[in-house]
N, C-alpha and C positions, 0 to 999 in steps of 0.2 A: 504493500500500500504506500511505500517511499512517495513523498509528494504530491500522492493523486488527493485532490480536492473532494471534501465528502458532506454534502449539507442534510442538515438530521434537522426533521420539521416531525414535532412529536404533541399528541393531545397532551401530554402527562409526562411525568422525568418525576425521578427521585434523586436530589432529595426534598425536592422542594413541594411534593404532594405525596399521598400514601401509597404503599409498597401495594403494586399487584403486576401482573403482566408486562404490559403496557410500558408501566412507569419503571420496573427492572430492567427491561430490555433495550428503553430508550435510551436509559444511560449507559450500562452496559456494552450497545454494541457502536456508536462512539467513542468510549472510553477504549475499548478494544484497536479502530484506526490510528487514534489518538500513539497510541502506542507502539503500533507499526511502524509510525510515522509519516503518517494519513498527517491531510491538514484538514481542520474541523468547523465547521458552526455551526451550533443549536438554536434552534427557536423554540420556544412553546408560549402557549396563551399566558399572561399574566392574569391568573383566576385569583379572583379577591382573599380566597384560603390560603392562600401562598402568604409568610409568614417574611414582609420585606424587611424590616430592621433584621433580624435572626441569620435572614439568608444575606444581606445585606445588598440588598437591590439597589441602583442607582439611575435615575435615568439619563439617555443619552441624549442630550439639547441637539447636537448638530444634525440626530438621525429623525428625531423626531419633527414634531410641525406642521405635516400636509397632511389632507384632508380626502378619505375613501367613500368615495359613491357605493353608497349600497342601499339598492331596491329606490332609486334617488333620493337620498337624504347623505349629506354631507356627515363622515364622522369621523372627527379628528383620530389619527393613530399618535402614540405616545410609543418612544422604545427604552426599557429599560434592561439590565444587564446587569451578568453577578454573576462569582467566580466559585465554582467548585473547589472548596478545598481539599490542599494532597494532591488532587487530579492537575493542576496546570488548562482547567476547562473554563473557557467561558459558553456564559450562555444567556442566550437574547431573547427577552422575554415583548412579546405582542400585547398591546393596553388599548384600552380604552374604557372612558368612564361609565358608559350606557351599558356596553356589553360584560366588562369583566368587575365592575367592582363590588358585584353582590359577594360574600363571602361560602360561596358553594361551587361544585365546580358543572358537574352536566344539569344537574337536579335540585327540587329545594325538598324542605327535609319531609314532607313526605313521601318523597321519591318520584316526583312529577319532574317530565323532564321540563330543564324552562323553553316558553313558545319562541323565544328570539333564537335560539339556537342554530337553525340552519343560518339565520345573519350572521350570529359569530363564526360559523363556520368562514363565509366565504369571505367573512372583512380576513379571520386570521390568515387566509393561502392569500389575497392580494395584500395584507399588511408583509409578509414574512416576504412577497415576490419585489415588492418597492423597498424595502429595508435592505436586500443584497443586492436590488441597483445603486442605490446607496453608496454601498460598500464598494462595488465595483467588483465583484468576486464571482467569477465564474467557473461552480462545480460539476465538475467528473460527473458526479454521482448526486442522486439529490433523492433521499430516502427517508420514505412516509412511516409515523408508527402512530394508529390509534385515529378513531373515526373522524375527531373534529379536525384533523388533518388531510380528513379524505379529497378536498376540493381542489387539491394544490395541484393532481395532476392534470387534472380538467382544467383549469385555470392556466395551467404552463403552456398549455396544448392548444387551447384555444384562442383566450384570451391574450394571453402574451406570447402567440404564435409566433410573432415577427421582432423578438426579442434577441439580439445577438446576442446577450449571457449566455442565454442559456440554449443555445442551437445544438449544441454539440453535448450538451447533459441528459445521461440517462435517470430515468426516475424508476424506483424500488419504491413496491410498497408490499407493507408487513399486515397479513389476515391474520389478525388475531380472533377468540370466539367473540361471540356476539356480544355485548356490551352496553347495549339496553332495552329494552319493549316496546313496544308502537312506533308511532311513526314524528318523524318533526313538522313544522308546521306545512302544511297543502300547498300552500303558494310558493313553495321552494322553487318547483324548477320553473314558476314566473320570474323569480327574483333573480334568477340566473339565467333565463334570456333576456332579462333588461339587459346584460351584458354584450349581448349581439351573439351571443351561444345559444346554437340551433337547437328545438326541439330533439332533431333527431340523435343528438349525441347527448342527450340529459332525458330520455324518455323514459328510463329507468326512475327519475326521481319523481314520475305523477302520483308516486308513494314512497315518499322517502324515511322508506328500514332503514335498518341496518345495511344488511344487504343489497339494498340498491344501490346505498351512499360505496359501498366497499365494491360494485361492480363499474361504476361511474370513474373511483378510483382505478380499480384494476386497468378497465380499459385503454383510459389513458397514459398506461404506464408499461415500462419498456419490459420489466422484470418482476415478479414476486415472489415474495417469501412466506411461505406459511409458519406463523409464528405461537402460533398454540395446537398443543397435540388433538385438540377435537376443534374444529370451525362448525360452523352454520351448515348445512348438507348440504342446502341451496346453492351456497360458495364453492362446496366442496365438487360439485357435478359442474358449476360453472368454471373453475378452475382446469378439467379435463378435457376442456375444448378450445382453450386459449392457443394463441399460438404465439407464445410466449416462455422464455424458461422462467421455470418458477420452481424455484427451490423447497424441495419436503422439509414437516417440523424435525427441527435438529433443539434437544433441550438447552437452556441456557447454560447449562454448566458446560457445555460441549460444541458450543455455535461460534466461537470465534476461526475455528480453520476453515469451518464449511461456510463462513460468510465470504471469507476473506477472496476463497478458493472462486466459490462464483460472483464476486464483483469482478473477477481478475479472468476469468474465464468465460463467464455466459452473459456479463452486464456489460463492460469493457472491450471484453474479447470479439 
């Protein structure tokens, strides 16, 4: 992984939210390029749970300041940033007041998902897509983990179709199991052809599951990883007809050679 550029767009990371999946493996397999000598950057939503003095979050004024259209309502992005200690990791957190600063992260407490949620989806794939223009960074590898990340490769692919960053970036995305019940709100894949994104490549979201969110992903994506030993079955029959590599569950404790092996041979190669 010497040098190769690798952008980690994650719903969840530890340690900045609670240990499952997801939030393991985000950091985990990161931490793993990080160490080859991959070059890295994380994004994740800055969810109001996130605990900023402790973790010691900062925001960054020169990244921040412009303002994302979503569903046409102007909504200022904020970016702020904070360092993994021991690791040498930083990581770039996505804000905004409307959408992230209730203190819960998909649900409120009794387990309702919140109705804005397909909006924080698709501000966090165009906040996380204009923050590495920003940067000017353009990676190898650009790899999805966890559903409210699902929009990034649909957005890279359509949306920022004519984006020289990222022409030459493959995008990975990780099927982990299902992760919530029902559906988000109906007027999803309206709010994302406001975009100028056609029906016909978001027609999976006139019910936006789980699984349609994670098919909408897949499709737009060059490569994937199945990252828990049981998925959705739905996924799992969808998955066998892709014509795409996608790499079988390999357990965490055991997934850094078989990652490393297929960015380097079936993503790359």
């Amino acid at each position: 992984m010497t040098d190769k550029k690798v952008l980690f767009v994650a719903s969840e990371m530890i340690p900045y939210l609670p240990e499952n999946e997801v939030s393991s493996l985000a950091y985990e397999n990161p931490r793993m390029v990080n160490d080859r000598g991959g070059q890295i950057r994380i994004f994740m939503p800055r969810f109001g749970n996130i605990n900023e003095r402790r973790h010691q979050l900062h925001e960054v004024i020169r990244l921040s300041g412009m303002n994302l259209v979503i569903n046409d309502m102007d909504m200022p992005l904020i970016i702020k940033v904070a360092s993994i200690p021991k690791e040498r990791i930083q990581v770039y957190f996505i804000d905004n007041e409307e959408y992230f600063k209730r203190k819960a992260t998909f649900s409120d407490e009794d387990g309702n998902l919140f109705p804005d949620n397909d909006e924080r989806a698709i501000f966090f794939a165009k906040g996380v897509v204009e923050t590495v223009k920003k940067l000017n960074w353009s990676p190898d590898i650009i790899h999805v983990h966890g559903w409210m990340a699902g929009m990034l490769p649909l957005y890279l692919k359509k949306y920022y179709a004519d984006e020289p960053l990222f022409a030459e970036s493959k995008i990975v995305t990780s099927v982990y199991n299902k992760d919530f019940d029902g559906t988000l709100d109906k007027q999803m894949i309206e709010k994302v052809k406001f975009d100028g994104i056609s029906e016909g490549d978001v027609h999976a979201l006139e019910s936006p599951d789980y699984s349609s969110i994670l098919r909408v992903a897949i499709d737009n994506s060059d490569a994937v990883v199945v990252a828990s030993e049981n998925i959705p079955s739905d996924l799992e029959e969808y998955l066998k007809n892709v014509d795409k590599p996608v790499l079988p569950y390999v357990s965490i404790y055991e997934f850094e050679d078989a990652y490393e092996k297929f960015y380097e041979t079936k993503v790359l190669g």
